[in-house]
N, C-alpha and C positions, 0 to 999 in steps of 0.2 A: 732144291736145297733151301729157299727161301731166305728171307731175311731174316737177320738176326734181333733180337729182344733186346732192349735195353731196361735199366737201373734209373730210379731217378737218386740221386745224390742228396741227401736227407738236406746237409748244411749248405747245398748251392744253388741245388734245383736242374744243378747240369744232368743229359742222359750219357750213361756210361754202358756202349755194348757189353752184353754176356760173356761175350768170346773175345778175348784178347790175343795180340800174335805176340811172344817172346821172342826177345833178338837177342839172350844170354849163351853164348856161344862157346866152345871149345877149341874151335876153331882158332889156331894159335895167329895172332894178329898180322896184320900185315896187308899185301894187294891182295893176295887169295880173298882174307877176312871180309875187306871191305866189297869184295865187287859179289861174294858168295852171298854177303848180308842182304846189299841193295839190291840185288837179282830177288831174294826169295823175298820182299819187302813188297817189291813191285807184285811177283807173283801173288801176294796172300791179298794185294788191293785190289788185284785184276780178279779174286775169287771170293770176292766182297767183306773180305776184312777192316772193319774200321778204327781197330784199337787196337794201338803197338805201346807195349811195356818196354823200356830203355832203361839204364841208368849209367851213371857215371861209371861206376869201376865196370861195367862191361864193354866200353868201347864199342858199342855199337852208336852212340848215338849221331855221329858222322855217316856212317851209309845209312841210314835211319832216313837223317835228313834230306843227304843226296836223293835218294829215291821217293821224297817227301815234292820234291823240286820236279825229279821226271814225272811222278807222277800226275802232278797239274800242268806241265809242258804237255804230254800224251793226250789230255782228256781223261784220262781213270777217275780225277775226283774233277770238281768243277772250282771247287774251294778248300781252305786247308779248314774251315772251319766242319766240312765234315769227317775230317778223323781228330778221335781221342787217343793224347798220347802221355804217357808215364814215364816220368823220367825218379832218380833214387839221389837225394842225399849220400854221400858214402864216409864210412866211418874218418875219415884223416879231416876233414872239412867240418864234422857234426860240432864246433866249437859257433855260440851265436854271431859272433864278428865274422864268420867266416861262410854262412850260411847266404846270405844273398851272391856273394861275388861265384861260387861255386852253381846256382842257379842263374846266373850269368852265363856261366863258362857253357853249361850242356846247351840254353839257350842258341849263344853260338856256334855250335857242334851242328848243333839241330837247324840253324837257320832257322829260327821261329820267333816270332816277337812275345809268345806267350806258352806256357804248358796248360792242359788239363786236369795233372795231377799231379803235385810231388811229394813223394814220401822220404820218411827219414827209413835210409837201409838198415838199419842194425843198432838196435839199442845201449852204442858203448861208443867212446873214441879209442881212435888212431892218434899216437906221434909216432912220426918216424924219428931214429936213433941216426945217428951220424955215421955215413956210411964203414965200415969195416974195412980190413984191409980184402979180402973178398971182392968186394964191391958192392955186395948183396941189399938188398932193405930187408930191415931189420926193425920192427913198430914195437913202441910201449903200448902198455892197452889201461884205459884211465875210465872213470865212469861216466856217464852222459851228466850234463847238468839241462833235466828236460827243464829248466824254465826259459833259459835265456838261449837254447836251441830252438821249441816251439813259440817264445815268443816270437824269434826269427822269421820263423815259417808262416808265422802270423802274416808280418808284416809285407812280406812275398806275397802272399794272396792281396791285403789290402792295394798294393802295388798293382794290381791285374798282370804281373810276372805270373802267376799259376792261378788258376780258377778254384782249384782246390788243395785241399793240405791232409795227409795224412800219416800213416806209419806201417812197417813192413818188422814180421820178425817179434813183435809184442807178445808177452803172456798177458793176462787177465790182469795181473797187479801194475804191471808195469803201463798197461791201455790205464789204467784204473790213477793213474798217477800221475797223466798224463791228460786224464779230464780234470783232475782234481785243481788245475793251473790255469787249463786255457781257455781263451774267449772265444776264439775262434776252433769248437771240436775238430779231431778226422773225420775222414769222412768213409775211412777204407783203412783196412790190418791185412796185407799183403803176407801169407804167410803158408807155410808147405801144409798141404788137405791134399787125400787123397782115402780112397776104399778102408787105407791100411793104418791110416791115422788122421782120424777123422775130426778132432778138433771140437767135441761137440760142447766140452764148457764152455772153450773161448768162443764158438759161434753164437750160444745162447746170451753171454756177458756182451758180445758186441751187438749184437743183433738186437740187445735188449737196451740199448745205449745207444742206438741210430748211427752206428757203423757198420755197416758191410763187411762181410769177410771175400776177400781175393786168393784164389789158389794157385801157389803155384807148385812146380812137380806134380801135378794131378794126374800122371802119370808112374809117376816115382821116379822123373829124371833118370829113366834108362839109358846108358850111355855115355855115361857124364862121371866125371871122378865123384862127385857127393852122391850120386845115385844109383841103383840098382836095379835085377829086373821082378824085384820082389811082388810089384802090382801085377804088373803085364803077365808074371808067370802063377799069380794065384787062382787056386783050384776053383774055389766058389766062383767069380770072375768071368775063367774060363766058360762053366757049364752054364752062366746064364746069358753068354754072347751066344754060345751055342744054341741054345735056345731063342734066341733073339733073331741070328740071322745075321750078326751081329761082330764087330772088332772088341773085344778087349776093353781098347782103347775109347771107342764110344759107348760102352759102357760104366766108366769109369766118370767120362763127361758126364752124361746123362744125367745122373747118379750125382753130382757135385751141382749142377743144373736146375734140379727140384730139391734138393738142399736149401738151396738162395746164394750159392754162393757163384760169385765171379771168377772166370777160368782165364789162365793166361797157359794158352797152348805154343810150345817150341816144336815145330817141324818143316826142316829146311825141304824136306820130300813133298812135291808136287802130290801126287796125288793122298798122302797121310793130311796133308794141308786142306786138304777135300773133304777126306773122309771126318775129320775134326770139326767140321760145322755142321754136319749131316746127324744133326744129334734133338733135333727141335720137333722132329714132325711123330715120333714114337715118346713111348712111355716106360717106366719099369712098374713092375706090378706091385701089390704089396708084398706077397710072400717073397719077391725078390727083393724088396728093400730091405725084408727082416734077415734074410741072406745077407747080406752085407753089411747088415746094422751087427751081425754077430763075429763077422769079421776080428778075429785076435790085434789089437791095437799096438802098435810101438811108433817111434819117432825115426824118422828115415833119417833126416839133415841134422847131427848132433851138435855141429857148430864146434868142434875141441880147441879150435885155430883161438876162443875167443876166453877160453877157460885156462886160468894161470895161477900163481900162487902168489905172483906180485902185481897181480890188476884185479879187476871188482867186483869178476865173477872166480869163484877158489875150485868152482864144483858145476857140472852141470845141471845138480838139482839146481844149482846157485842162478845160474843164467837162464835157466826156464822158470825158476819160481816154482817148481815139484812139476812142472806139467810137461813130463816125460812118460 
């Protein structure tokens, strides 16, 4: 299988693995949640995984840590300094007074004195509205004020709270808006790439801006309420695994891999957990890249949850800035 390639981090100099493990779950919370989490956490260490994606609103970053903890009790790492770990800002906290104490809080989750990377999740805030009689939560949705959130995140890094700082979810205007302020650039745009919407402006404007693009659904999120099995079942796809000898699925890595771009893979299954690193010692050809370069493009994860007529996106062209 060999080991996996790293990134050097333009503004830090940190290395960041190729392959990331995602702990964004479906898995409805609870003891299942957690001990399903830190069982495949452990597994993905024990199969040379060294970079776990977390964030706040996924609730994993507690078995995350737990298994961060057995893993240096067992022997699997020797120090926590050899794994990179990601943790996410989340829209109810993206207000700047609120941004350290929230980096805090996963901190604690996580049993960590520091992160590798923290991004801001999602380019809007959260307030929640006073409960109903229902009970339900219930959020306004307000626009980011990206100066006095990334200065925050600034100051996070200058802390040595996170080694780096970044953003998740950005269009090209909004990345572009968001250098236009800071002193301290991202260093990483965490954002759905895959075969079937391949991202190629926003990879060229980051890439050309000494920011990395990170993928996630690089699979299309099969199985999961936002995602579909529209990758896994496409025809072009199919015929050149076929060819290959080959899953789908690592060809899809592959393929996102000579890109330049960073994978963050979700698979609680043992041996898919295997076969998702088994992606480094082959190549795709040309005429199969132009296969896939011809691929019909659309947007998988549309985000509507964030599109309203009284918050500050009215329209989805609106919250992507046309890049749909």
């Amino acid at each position: 299988m060999g080991s996996i390639p790293d990134y050097v981090l333009r503004w830090s100099g940190q290395r960041m693995p190729v392959v990331g493990f995602g702990t964004a779950s479906e898995i409805v919370e609870g003891s299942d949640f957690f001990t399903v989490t830190k069982q495949a956490v452990l597994q993905a260490i024990k199969l040379g995984y060294r970079h776990f994606d977390t964030a706040s609103l996924y609730g994993s970053e507690q078995p995350l840590g737990e298994a961060i903890v057995e893993a240096l009790s067992l022997g699997l790492i020797k120090s926590r300094n050899e794994l990179f770990i990601t943790s996410k800002l989340w829209c109810t906290q993206a207000y700047g007074d609120l941004v350290l104490p929230a980096l805090k809080t996963s901190l604690q989750n996580l049993k960590l004195d520091y992160l590798d990377l923290y991004l801001i999740h999602w380019p809007i805030c959260l307030k929640q509205r006073k409960e109903g009689v229902s009970g339900g939560k219930e959020y306004d949705l307000f626009p980011m004020d990206f100066s006095s959130v990334w200065a925050a995140m600034e100051d996070c890094q200058r802390l040595g709270l996170t080694k780096s700082i970044g953003l998740s979810n950005f269009t090209c205007k909004k990345v572009a808006d968001v250098l236009s302020i800071a002193k301290i650039p991202p260093v990483v745009n965490q954002v759905e790439l895959n075969p079937l919407w391949q991202q190629k402006k926003l990879k060229d404007f980051c890439h050309g801006n000494g920011i990395l693009l990170q993928a996630y659904s690089p699979l299309g999120a099969v199985g999961t309420k936002w995602g579909s099995n529209r990758v896994m079942e496409c025809e072009v796809l199919k015929e050149i695994a076929k060819v290959k000898g080959k899953t789908v699925a690592q060809v899809c890595l592959r393929w996102a891999y000579e890109e330049g771009v960073i994978l963050i893979v979700k698979s609680f299954n043992a041996e898919r957990m295997k076969q998702n690193l088994e992606i480094m010692d082959w190549s795709l050809s040309e005429d199969e890249l132009k296969m896939i370069q011809h691929i019909p493009q659309s947007r998988g994860i549309q985000a509507e949850a964030f599109v309203s007529e009284n918050g500050p996106f009215k329209t989805l062209e609106e919250l992507w800035d046309g890049e749909i």
